[in-house]
PAZAPA-4460 file (N, C-alpha, C; in steps of 0.05 Angstrom, whole numbers, plus 32768, in hexadecimal, padded with zeros to 4 digits):
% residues 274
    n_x    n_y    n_z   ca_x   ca_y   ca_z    c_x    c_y    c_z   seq   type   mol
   7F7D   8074   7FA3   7F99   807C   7FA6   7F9F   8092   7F92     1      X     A
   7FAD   80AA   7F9A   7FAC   80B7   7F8B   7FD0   80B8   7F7A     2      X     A
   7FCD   80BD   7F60   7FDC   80BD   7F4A   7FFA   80BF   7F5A     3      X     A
   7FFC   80D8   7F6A   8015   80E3   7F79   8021   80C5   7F84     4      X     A
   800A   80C1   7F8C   801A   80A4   7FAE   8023   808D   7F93     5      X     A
   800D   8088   7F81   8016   8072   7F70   802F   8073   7F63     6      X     A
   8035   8092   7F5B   8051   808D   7F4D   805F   808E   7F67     7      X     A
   8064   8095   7F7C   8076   808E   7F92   8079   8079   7F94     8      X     A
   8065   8066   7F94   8063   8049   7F94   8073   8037   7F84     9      X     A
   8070   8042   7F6E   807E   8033   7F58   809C   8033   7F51    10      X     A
   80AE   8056   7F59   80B7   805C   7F60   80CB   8054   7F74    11      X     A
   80BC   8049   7F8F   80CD   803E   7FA7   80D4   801D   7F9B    12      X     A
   80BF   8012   7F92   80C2   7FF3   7F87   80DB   7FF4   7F71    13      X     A
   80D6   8007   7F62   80ED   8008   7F52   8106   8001   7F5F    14      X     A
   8101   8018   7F71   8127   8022   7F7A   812F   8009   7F8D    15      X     A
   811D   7FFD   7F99   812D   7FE2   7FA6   8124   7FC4   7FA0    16      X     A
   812A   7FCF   7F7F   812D   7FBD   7F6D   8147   7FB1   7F61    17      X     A
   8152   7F96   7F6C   8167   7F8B   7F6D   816E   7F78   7F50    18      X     A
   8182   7F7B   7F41   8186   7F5A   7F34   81A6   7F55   7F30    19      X     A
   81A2   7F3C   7F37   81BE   7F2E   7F2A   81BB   7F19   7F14    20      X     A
   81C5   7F1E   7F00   81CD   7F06   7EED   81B4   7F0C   7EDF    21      X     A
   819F   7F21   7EE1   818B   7F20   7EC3   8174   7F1B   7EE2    22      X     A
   8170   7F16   7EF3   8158   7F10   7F03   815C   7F19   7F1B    23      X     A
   813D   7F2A   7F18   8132   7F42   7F2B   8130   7F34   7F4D    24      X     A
   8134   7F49   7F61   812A   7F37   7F74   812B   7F56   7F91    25      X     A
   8115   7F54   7FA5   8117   7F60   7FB4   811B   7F60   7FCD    26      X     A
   8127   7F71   7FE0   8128   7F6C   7FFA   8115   7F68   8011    27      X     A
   810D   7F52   8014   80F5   7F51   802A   80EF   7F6A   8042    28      X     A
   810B   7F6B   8047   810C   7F80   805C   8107   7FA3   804D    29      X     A
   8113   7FA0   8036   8109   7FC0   8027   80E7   7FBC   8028    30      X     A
   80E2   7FAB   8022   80BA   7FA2   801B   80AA   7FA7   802C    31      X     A
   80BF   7F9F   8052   80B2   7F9D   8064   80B0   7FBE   8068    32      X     A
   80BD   7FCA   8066   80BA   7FED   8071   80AB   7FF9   8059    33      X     A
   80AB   7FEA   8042   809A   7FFB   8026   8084   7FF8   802E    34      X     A
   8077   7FDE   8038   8055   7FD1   8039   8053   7FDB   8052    35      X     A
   8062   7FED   806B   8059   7FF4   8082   8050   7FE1   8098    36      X     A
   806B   7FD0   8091   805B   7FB6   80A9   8074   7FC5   80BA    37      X     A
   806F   7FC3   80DC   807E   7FD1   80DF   8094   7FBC   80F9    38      X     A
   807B   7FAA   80FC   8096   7F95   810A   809D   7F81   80F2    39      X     A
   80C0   7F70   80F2   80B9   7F62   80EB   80AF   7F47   80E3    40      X     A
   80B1   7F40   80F6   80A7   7F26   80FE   8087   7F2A   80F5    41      X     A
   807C   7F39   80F7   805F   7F38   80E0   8058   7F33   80C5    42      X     A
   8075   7F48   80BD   8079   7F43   809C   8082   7F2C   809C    43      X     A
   8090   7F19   80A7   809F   7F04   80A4   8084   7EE6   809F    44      X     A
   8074   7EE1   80AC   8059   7ED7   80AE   804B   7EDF   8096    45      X     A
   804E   7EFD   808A   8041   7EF8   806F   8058   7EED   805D    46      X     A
   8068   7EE8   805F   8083   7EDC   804F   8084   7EC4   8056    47      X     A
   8078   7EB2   8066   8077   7E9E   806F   805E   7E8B   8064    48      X     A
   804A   7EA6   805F   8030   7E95   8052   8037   7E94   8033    49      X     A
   8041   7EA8   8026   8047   7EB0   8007   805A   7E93   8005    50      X     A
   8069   7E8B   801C   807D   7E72   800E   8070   7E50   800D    51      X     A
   8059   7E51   801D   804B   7E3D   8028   8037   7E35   8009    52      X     A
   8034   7E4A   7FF4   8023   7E4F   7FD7   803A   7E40   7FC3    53      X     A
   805D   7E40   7FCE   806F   7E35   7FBA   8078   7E12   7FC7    54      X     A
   8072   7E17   7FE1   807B   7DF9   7FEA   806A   7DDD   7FE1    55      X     A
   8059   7DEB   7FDE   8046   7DCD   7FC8   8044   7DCF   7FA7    56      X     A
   805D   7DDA   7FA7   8068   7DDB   7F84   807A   7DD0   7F84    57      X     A
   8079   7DCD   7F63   8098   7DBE   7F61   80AB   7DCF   7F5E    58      X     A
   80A1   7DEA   7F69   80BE   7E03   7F66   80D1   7DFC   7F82    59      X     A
   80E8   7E12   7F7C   80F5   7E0B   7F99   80F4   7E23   7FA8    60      X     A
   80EE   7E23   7FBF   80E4   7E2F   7FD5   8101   7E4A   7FD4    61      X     A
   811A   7E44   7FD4   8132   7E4F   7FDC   813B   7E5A   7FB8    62      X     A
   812D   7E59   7FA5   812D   7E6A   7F8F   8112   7E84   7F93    63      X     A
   8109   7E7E   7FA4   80FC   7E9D   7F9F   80FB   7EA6   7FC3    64      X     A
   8101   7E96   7FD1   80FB   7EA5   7FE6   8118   7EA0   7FF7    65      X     A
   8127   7EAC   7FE8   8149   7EA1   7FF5   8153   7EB3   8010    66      X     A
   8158   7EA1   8025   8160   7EB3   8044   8181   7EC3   803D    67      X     A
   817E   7ED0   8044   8190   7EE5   8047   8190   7EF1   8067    68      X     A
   81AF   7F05   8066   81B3   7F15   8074   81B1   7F3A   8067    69      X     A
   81A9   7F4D   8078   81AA   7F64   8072   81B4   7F75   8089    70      X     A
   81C9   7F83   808A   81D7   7F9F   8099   81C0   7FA8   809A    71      X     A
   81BA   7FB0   80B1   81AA   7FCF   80BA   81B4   7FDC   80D3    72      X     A
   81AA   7FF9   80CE   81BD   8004   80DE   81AA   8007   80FF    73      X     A
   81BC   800D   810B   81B7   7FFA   812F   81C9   8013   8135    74      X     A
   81B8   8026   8150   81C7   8031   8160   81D6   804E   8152    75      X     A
   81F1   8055   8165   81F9   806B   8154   8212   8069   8143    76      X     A
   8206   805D   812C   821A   805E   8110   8220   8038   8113    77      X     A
   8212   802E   8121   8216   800F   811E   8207   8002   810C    78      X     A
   8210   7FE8   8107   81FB   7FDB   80F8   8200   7FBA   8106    79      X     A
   81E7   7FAB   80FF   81E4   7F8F   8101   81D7   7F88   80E6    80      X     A
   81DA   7F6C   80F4   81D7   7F56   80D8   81B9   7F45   80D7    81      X     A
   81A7   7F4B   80CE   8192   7F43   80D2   8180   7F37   80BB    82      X     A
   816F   7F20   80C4   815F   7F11   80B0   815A   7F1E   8091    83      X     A
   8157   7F13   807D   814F   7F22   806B   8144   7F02   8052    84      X     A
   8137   7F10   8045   812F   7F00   802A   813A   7F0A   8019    85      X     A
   8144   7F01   7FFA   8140   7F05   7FDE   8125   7EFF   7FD5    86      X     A
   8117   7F0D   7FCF   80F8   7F0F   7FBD   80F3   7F03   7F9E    87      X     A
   80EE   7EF0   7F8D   80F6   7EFD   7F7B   80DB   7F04   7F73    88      X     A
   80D2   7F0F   7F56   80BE   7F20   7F54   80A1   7F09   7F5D    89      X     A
   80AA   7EF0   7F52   8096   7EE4   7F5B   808F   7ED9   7F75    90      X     A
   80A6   7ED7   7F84   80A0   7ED5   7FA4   8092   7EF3   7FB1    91      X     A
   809E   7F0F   7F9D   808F   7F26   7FA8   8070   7F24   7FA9    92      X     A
   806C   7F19   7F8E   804F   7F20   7F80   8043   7F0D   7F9A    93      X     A
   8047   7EF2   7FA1   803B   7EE1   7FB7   8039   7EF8   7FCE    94      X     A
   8051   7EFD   7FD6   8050   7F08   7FF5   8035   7F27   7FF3    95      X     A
   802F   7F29   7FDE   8026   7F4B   7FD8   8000   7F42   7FD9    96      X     A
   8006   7F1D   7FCB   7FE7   7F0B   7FD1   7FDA   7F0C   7FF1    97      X     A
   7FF7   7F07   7FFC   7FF0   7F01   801D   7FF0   7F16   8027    98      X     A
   7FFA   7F33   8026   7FF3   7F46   8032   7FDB   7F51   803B    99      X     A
   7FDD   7F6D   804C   7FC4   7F6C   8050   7FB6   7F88   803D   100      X     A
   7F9F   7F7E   802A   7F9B   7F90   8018   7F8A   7FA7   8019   101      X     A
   7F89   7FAE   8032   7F79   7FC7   8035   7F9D   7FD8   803D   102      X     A
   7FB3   7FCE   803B   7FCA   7FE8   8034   7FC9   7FE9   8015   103      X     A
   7FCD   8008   8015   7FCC   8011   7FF7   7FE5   7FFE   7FE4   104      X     A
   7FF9   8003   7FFB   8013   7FF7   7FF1   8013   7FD8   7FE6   105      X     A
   8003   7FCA   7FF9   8003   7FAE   7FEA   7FEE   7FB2   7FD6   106      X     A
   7FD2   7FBA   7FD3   7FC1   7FBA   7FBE   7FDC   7FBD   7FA4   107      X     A
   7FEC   7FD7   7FA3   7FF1   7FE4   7F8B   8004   7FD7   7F86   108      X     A
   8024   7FBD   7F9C   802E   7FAB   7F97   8028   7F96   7F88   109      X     A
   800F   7F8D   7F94   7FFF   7F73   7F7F   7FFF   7F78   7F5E   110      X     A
   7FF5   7F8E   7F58   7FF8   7F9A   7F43   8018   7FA2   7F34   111      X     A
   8028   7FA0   7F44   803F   7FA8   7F3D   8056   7F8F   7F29   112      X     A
   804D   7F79   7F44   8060   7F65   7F44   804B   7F57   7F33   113      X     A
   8034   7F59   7F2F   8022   7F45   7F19   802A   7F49   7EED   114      X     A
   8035   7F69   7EF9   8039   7F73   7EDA   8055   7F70   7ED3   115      X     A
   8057   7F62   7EB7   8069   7F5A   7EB0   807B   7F6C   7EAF   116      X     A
   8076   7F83   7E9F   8080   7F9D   7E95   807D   7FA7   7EAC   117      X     A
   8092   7FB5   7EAA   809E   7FCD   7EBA   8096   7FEC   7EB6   118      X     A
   8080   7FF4   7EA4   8074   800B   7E9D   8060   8013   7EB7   119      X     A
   8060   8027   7EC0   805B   8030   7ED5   8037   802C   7EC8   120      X     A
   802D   8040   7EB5   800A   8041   7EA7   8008   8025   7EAE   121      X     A
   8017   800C   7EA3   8006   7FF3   7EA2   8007   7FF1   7EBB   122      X     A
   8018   7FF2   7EC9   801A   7FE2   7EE9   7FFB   7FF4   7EFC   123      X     A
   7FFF   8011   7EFA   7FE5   8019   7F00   7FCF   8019   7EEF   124      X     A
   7FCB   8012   7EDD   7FB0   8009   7ED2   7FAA   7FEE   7EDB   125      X     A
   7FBB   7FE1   7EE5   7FB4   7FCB   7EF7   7FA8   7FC6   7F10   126      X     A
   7FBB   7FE0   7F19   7FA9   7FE7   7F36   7F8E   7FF1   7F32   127      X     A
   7F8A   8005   7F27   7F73   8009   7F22   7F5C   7FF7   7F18   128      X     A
   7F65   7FE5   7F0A   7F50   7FCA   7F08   7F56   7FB5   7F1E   129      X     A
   7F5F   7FB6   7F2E   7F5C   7FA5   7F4B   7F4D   7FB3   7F5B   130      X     A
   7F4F   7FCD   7F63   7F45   7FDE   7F73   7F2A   7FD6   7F6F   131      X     A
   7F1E   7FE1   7F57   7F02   7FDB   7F48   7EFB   7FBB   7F4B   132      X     A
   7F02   7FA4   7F47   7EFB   7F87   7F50   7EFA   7F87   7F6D   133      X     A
   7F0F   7F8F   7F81   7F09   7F93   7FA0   7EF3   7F9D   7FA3   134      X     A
   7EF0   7FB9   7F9A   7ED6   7FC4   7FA1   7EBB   7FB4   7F9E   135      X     A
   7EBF   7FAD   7F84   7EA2   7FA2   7F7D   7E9F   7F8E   7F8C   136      X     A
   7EB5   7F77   7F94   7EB1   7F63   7FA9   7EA6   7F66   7FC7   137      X     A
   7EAE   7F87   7FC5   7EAA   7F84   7FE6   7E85   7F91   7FE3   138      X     A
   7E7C   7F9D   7FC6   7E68   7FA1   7FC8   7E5A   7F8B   7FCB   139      X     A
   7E5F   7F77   7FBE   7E52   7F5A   7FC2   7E4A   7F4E   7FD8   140      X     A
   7E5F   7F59   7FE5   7E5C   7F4E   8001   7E48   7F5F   8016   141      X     A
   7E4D   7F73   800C   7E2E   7F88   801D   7E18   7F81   801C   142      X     A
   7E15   7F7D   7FFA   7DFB   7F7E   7FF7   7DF2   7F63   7FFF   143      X     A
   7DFF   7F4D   8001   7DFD   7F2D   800D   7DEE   7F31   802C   144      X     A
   7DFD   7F47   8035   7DF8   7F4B   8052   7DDA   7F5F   8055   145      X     A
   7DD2   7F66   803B   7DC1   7F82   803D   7DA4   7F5C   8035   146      X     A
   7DB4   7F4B   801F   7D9E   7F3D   801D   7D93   7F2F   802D   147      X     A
   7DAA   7F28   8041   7DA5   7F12   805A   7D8C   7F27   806B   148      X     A
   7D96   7F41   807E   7D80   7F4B   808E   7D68   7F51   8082   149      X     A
   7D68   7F5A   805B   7D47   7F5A   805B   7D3C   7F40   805C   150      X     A
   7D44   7F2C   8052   7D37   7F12   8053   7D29   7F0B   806E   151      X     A
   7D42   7F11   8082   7D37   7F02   8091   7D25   7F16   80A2   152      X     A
   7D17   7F2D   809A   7D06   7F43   80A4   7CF3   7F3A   8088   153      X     A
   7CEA   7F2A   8072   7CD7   7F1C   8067   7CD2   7F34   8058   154      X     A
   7CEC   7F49   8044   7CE6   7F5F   8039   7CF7   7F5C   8025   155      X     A
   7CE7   7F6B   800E   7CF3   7F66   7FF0   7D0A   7F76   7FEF   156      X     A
   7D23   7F61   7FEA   7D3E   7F67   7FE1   7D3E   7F71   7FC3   157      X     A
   7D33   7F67   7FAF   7D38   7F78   7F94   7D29   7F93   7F95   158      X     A
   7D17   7F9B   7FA3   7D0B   7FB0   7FA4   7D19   7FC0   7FB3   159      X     A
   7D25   7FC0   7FC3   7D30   7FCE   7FD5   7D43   7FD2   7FC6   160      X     A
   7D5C   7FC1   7FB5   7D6C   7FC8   7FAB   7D6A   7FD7   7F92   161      X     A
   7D53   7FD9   7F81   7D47   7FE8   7F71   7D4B   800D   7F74   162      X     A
   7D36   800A   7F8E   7D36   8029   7F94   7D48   802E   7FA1   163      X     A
   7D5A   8021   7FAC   7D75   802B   7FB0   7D89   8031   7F8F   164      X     A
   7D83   802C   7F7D   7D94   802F   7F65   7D8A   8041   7F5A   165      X     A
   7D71   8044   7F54   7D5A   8060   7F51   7D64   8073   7F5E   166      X     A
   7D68   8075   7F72   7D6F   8090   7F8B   7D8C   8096   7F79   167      X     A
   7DA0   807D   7F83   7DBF   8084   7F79   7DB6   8099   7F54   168      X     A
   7DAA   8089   7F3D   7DB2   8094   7F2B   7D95   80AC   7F23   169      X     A
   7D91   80BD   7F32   7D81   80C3   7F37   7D69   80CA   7F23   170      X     A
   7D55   80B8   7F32   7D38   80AB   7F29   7D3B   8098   7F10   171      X     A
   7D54   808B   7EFF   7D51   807F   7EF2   7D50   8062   7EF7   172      X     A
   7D46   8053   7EEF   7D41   802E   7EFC   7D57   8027   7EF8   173      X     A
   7D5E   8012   7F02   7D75   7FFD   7F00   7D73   7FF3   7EE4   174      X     A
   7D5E   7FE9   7ECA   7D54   7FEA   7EB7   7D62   7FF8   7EA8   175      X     A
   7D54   8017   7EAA   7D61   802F   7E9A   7D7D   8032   7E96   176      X     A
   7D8E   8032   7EB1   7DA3   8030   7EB2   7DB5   8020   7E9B   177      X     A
   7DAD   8003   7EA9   7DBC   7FEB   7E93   7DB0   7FF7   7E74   178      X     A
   7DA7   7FFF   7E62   7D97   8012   7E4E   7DAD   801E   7E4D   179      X     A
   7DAE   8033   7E4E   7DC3   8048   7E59   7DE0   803F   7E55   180      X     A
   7DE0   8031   7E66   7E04   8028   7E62   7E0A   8010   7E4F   181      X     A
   7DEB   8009   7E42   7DF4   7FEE   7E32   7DFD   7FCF   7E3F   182      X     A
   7DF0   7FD1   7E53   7DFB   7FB9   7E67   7DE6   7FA9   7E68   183      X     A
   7DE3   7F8E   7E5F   7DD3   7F77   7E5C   7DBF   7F78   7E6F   184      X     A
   7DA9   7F70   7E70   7D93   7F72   7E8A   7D97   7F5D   7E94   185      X     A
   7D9D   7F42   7E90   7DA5   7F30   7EA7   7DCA   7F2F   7EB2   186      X     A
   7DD0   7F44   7EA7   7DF1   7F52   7EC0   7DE7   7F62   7ED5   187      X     A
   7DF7   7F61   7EEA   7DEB   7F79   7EFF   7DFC   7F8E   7EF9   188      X     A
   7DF4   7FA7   7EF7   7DFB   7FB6   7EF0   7E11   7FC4   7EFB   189      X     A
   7E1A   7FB8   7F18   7E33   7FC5   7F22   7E50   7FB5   7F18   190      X     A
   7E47   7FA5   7F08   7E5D   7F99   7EF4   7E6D   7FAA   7EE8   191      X     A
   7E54   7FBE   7EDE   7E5C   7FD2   7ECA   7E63   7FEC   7ED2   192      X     A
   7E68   7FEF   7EED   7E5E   8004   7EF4   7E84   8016   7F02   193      X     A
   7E8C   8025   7EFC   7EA3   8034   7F00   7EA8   8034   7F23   194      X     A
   7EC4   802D   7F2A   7ECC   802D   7F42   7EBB   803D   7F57   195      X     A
   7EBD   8057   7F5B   7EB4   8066   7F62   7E94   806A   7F6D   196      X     A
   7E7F   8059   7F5C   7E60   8056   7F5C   7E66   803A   7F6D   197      X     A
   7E7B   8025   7F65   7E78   800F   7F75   7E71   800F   7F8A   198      X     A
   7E8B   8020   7F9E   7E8D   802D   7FB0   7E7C   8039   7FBC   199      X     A
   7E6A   8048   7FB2   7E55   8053   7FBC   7E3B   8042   7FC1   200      X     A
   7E3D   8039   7FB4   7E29   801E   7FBB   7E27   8012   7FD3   201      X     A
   7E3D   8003   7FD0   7E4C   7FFE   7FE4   7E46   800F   7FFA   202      X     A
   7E58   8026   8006   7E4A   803A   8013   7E36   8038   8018   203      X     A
   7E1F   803C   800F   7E03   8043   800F   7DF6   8026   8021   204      X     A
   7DF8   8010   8008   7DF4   7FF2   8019   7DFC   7FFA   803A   205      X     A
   7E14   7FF8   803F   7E22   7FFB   805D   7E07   8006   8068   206      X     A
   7E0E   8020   8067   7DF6   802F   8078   7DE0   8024   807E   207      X     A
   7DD1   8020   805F   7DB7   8011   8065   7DB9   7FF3   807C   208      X     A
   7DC8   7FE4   807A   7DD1   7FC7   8087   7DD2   7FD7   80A4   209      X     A
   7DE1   7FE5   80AB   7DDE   7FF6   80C6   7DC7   7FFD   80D3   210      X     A
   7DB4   800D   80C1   7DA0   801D   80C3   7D88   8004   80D0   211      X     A
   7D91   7FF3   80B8   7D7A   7FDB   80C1   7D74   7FD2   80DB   212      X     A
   7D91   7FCB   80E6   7D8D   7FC9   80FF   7D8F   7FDB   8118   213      X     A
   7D98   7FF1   810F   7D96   8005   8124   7D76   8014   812D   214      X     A
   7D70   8013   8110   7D52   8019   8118   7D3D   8009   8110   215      X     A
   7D43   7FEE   8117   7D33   7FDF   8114   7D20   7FDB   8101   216      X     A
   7D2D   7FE6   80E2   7D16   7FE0   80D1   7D0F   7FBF   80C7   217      X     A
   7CF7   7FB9   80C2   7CEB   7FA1   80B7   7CD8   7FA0   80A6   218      X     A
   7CD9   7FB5   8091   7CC2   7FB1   8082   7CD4   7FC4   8064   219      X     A
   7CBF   7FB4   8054   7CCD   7FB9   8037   7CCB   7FD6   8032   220      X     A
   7CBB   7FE9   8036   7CBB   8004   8035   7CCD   8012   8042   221      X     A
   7CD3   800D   805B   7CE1   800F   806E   7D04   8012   8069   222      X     A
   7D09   7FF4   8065   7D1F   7FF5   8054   7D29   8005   803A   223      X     A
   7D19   8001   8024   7D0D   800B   8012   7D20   8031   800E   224      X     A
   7D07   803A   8029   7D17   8052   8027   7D29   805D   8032   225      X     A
   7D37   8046   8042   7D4B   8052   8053   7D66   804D   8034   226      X     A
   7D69   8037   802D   7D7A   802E   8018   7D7E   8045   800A   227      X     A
   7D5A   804B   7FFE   7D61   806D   7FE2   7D6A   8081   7FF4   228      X     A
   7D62   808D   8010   7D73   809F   801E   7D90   809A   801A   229      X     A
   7D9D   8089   8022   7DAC   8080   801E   7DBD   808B   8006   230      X     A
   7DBB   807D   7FF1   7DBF   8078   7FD2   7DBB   8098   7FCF   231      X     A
   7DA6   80A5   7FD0   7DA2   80C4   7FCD   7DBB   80D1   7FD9   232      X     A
   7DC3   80C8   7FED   7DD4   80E0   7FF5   7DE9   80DC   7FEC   233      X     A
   7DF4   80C2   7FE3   7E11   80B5   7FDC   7E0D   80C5   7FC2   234      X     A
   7DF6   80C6   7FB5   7DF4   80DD   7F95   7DF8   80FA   7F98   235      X     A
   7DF0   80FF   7FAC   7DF9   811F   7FB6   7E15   8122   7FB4   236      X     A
   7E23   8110   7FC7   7E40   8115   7FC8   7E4A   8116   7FBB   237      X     A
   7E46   8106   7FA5   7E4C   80F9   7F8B   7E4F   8113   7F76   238      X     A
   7E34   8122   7F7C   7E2E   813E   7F69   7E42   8151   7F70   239      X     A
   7E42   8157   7F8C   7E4E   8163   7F8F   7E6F   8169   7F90   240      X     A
   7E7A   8151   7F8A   7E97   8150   7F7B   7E8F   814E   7F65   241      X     A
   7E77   8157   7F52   7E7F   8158   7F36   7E7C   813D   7F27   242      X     A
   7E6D   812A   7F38   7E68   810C   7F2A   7E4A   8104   7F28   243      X     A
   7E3D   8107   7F13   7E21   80FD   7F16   7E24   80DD   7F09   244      X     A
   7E1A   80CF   7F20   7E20   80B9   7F19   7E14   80A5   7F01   245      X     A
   7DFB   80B9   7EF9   7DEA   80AF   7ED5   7DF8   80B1   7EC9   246      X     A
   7E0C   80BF   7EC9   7E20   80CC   7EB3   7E44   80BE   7EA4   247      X     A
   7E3C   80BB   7EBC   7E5B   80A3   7EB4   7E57   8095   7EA9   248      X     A
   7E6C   8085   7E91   7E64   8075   7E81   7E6B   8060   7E8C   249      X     A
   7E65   8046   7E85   7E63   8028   7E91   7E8A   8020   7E8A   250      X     A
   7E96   8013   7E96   7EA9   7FFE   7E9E   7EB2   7FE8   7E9D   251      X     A
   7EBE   7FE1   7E86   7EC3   7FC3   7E81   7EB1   7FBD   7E97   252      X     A
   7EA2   7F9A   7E96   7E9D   7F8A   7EA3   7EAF   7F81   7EB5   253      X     A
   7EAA   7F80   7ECC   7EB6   7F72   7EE0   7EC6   7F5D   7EEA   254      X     A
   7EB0   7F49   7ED9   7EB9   7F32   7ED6   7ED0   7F2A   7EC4   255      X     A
   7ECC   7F34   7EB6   7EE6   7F2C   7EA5   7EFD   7F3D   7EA1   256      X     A
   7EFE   7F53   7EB5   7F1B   7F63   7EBF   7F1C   7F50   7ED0   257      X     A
   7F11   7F43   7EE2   7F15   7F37   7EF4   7F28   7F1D   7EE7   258      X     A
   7F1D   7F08   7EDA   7F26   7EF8   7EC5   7F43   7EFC   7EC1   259      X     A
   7F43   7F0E   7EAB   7F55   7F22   7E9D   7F78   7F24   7EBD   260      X     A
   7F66   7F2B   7ECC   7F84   7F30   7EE3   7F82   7F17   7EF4   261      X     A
   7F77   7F05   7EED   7F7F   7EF4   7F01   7F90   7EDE   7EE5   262      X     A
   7F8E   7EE4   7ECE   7F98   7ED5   7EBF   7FB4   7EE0   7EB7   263      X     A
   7FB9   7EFC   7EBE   7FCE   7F05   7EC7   7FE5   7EF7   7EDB   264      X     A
   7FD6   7EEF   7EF4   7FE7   7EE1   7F04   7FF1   7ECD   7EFE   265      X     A
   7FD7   7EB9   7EEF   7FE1   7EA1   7EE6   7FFE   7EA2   7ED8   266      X     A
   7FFF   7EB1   7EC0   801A   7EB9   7EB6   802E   7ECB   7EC5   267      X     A
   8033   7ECF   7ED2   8044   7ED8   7EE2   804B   7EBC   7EF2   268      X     A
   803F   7EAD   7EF8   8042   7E94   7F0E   8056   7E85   7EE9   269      X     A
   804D   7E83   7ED6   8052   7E6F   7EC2   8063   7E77   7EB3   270      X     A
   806F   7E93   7EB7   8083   7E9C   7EA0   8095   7EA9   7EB5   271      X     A
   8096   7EA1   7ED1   80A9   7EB1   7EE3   80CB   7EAD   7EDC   272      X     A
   80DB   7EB7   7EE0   80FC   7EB2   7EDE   8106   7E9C   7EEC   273      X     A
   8111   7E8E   7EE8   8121   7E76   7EF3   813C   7E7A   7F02   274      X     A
***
């Protein structure tokens, strides 16, 4: 996401930002046109699952997710009276859980309504360390899928993923690398490894998982070099915006930004307004 859209972001959340009496709270229906849901009876179902997370608490359902009415305008120069919620930050932060997070808008919400403070740097340095945990998760999930087809073609998965890391940082081992960035030899090294390389990984895996079965490879060489093709070219692109991917320096661990923001939530759930 780039800088421009994020402060828009932060920006729009601001401005239909409501309180009475000392406690914040938003309009479901402002949320529903911010997050781009565009019927609403869709948005309403993710507001429906976000309240279903408070009904097996001992909170009360009608303190954070209170029905309302809202004027909108209908026709020419009319208005009607239609469904609406009060949000409060912590019913937001839920509804922003249930969204769907491939919109930029809910990723950079989650982050919004998770930070205590109202400083725009922290709220997006938050995004930016979710973005980076998504990523790396969904790399996890490739390469799960890259482990399942060599296996079951009876071909070496660490090897393959080797010279695929070789190709990406080009000709250095997966070894060298962790060396390099100071990253433990029993961590995997995309722990450490900056959004952007995640991603490419990622990338690269895809292809290869494609490749496999489109052209029928089954043998460890085979794979082998379709993966470093692969990984090679994702370094090209990489060069050619000006990013050699040896060169970047390593990235907090993963795991424990990961930690770190989910223990965020916890407190937001434990220090919310009454």
């Amino acid at each position: 996401m780039k800088k421009t859209h994020s402060n828009q972001l932060f920006e729009k959340l601001e401005n239909i930002r409501n309180e009475i009496e000392g406690v914040e709270y938003w309009s479901a229906r402002d949320l529903q046109e911010l997050f781009n849901y565009t019927q609403w009876r869709n948005f309403e179902k993710v507001i429906q699952k976000a309240a279903i997370s408070i009904e097996n608490t001992s909170e009360s359902l009608e303190l954070h997710f209170a029905e309302v009415s809202k004027l909108i305008e209908h026709g020419k120069g009319g208005q009607r009276e239609v469904k609406d919620y009060a949000l409060t930050r912590y019913a937001c932060y839920l509804v922003a859980q249930n969204g769907d997070p491939s919109k930029d808008e809910i990723a950079f919400a989650q982050s919004y309504f998770a930070t205590q403070t109202r400083k725009q740097e922290l709220v997006e340095k938050r995004y930016l360390e979710s973005e980076r945990i998504m990523a790396r998760g969904k790399l996890t999930e490739t390469e799960k899928v890259l482990s399942e087809l060599v296996n079951q073609r009876n071909a070496n998965f660490g090897y393959i993923r080797a010279m695929g890391d070789k190709a990406l940082f080009g000709g250095l081992t997966t070894g060298q690398m962790k060396e390099k960035l100071n990253v433990p030899q029993n961590k995997p090294i995309a722990d450490y490894l900056q959004t952007t390389l995640i991603k490419g990984k990622d990338f690269a895996a895809s292809l290869t998982n494609d490749n496999i079965k489109m052209k029928d490879l089954n043998t460890t060489p085979d794979i082998a070099d379709e993966h470093s093709i692969n990984n090679d070219e994702v370094r090209q692109l990489l060069i050619r915006r000006g990013i050699v991917p040896e060169e970047l320096p390593a990235a907090e661990d993963a795991k424990k930004v990961k930690r770190r923001l989910s223990s965020e939530g916890k407190k937001l759930i434990s220090k919310r307004k009454k």
